[in-house]
N, C-alpha and C positions, 0 to 999 in steps of 0.2 A: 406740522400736523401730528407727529408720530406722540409728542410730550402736550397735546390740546385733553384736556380734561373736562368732562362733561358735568356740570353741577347744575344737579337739576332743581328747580324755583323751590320755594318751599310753600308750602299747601295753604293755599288760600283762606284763609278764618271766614265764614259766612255771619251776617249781622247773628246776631243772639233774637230770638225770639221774646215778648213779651209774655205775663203771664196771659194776656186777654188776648193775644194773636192766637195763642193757644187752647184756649179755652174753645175759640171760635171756629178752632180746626176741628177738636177733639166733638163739637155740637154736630158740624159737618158733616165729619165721618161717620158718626153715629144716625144721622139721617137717610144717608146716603146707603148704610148698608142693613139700618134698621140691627132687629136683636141679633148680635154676634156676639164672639170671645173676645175677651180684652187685649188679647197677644195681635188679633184682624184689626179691630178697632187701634190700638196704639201704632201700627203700621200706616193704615194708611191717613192718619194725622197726621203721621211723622212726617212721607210726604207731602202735606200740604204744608211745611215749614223749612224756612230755608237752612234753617241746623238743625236738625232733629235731634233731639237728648230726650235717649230711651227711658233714662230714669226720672229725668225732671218733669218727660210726660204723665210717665207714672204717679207721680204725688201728685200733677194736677187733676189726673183721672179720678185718683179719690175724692180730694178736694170738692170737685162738681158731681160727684155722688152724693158729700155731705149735703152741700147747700141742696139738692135734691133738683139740678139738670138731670144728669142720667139715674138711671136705676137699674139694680139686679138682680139677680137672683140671691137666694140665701146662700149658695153654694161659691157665690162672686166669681162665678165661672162662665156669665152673658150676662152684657150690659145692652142697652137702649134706651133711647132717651124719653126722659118724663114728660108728661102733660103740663102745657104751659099752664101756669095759676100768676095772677097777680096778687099778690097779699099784702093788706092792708094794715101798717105799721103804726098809724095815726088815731087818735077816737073822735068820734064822731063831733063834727060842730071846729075844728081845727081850720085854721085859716089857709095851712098850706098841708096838705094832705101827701104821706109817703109811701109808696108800694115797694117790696121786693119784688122781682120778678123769675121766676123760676122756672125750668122747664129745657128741651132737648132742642129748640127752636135757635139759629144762629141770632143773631141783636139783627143783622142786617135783613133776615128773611121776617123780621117784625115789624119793620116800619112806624115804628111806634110815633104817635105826635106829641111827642114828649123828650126833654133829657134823659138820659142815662149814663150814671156816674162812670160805671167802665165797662168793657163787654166781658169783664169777669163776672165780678158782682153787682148786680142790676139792679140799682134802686133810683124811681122815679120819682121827686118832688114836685106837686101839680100844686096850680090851685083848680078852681070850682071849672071851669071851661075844659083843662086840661084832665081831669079825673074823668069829666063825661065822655072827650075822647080818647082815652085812653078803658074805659070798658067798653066801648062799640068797639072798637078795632082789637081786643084779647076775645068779646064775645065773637069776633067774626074769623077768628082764627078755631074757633073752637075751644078756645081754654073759659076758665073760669075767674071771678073777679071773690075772694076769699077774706073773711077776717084773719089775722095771724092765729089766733087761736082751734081755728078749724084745719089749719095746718098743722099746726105745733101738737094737737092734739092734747085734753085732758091727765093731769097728772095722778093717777089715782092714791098716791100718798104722797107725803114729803120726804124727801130722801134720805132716811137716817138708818139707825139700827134697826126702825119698826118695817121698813123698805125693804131691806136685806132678810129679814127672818122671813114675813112675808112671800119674796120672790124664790128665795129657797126649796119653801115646801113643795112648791109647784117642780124645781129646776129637779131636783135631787128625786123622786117620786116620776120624775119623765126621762132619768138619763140610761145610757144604751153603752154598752162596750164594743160597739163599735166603732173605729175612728177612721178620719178621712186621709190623715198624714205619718208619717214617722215619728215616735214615738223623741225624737231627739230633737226636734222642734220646739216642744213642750216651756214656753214660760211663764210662771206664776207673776203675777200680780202680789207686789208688796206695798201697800201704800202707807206711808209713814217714814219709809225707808233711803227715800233720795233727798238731795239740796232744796235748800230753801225754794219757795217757787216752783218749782219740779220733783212733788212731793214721794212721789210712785218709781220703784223701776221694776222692772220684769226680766225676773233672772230664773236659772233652771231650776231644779227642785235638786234639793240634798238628799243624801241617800236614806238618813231615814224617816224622811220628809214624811208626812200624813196626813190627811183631812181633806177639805171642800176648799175647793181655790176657784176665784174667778182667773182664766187663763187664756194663753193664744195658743195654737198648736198649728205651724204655720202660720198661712192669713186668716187660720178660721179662732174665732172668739168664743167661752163655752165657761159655763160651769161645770168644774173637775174634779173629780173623786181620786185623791194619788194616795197609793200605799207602799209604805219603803222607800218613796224617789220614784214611783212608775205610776202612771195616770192607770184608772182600772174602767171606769165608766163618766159619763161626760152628759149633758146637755149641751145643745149650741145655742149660742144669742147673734141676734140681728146686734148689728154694731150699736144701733143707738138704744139697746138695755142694756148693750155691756156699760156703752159711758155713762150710764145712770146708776149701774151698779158700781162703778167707780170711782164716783165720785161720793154715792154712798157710804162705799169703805172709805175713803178719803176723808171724809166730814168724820169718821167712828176715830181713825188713827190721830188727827191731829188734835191737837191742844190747843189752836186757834180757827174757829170756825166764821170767823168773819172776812166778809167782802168790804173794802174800804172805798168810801165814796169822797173824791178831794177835789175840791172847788179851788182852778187854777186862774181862772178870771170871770167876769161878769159873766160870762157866755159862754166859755168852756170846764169843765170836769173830767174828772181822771178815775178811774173803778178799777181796784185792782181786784182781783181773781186768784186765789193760791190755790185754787186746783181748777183741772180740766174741766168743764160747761158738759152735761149733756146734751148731746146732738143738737135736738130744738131749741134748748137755749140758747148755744151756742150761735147757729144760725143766724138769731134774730141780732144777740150781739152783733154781731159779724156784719152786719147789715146796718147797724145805727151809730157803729164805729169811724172816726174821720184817722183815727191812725191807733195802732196796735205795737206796740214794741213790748213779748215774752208774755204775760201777765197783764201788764199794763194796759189800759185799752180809754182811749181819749173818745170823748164824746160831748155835742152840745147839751147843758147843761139839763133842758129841758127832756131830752133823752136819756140825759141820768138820771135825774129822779124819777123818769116811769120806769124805765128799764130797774131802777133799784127796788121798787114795789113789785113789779113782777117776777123777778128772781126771789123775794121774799116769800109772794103768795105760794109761787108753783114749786121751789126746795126747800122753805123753811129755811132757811138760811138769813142770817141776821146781817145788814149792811150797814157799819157804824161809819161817821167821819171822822176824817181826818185831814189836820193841816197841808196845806198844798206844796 
């Protein structure tokens, strides 16, 4: 006994959680405790998963802010979950009719009389029976039955340099020298400046840096007044005008401004994307997408050519083809 060595098991690995196991905690949580902080809210999700990973919560907390489940304040300092809306991806007279479904509600406390593709991203294909029950049962929850465009809301220009001068006058003419974080936070927005595909990166400011920068200071997003390498005065933007104004800049710096649309078989297509989507486009993307690798984003065919006219209309952005 005296030479007996105690070697204790080694630590049990718990399954890995799904994105949509998660998504469905993070709806929970947020039900459950209504508006709180995100530090309350990621805790007790955490708990309702049998591994919890602090950080992988985290990107999916943003995540389900984008697609517009939860929502916060401007300060991203209390979340609670959004009102459920079903939005209508399809036009009118379509044989098989497609909703997103958005909102703070779990998939399971929806009971919907329909598919749903995952309990991440919630998109319903009905036909005629299933469309009618599926708005009695989102009117009987209290949400609303929406075109995407009452969601995505009107673009009041096209995103180019006339966007940017435009949004300026307002940003520059409203900013304040006061800020919310450490001044060593601060990264400028360069776009033009990274790898193919990942056109943008966001690095510090040199010391005799100067001018208007869109930037992050922190997790807070802002148009920046820096003089010498030191921010002096700031606007801040809700995320989805920053990714409007950056993609903006983005379309001004590159030399290539076109979206490629590539027909890989009768049925399917391929739409590549060389910069980041604003918010609402993105979204909708994101929702009519069957698979996404970087850039790339796979879609039935039928879905790329609308989806290619509405990127047209609402960024001016030109969508040429090309071979598959």
């Amino acid at each position: 006994m005296a030479n007996l060595t105690i070697v204790p098991a080694p630590p049990r690995e718990a399954a890995p959680f799904t994105d949509g196991e998660a998504a469905e905690a993070l709806r929970w949580a947020a039900n459950l405790l209504g508006p709180t902080t995100r530090a309350t809210l990621l805790r007790h999700a955490g708990r309702a998963l049998a591994a919890p990973d602090p950080m992988r919560l985290e990107v999916l907390l943003r995540r389900l802010k984008s697609l517009g489940d939860l929502a916060g304040d401007p300060q991203e300092s209390l979340v609670a979950p959004a009102p459920l809306r079903a939005l209508r991806l399809s036009e009118e007279g379509e044989q098989v009719q497609r909703f997103l479904l958005v909102g703070g509600l779990r998939t399971a406390a929806l009971r919907l009389p329909a598919h749903v593709s995952t309990p991440f991203l919630r998109v319903a294909r009905l036909g005629a029976a299933g469309v009618e029950a599926l708005v009695a049962r989102v009117g009987a929850l209290g949400g609303l039955v929406l075109p995407w465009q009452a969601w995505a809301g009107e673009r009041p220009a096209h995103l180019d340099a006339g966007f940017v001068d435009w949004r300026r006058l307002a940003l520059e003419e409203e900013a304040t020298d006061q800020f919310p974080s450490a001044w060593e936070d601060l990264r400028l927005c360069r776009p033009g400046s990274g790898p193919q595909g990942y056109p943008t990166r966001w690095t510090r400011p040199r010391r005799a840096e100067s001018g208007w920068f869109l930037a992050r200071l922190g997790r807070h997003l802002g148009w920046f007044l820096v003089e010498g390498g030191q921010p002096r005065r700031w606007s801040r933007l809700p995320w989805s005008e920053a990714a409007a104004l950056q993609f903006a800049l983005e379309r001004m710096a590159s030399s290539s401004r076109l979206m490629q649309l590539q027909l890989l078989s009768e049925d399917r297509a391929r739409l590549v994307v060389p910069a980041p989507l604003p918010r609402e486009e993105w979204r909708l993307l994101r929702a009519l997408a069957t698979e996404v690798q970087g850039r790339e984003w796979t879609l039935e065919v039928h879905d790329a050519l609308w989806l290619s006219r509405v990127l047209q209309e609402r960024l001016g952005v030109v969508v040429g083809e090309a071979a598959g």
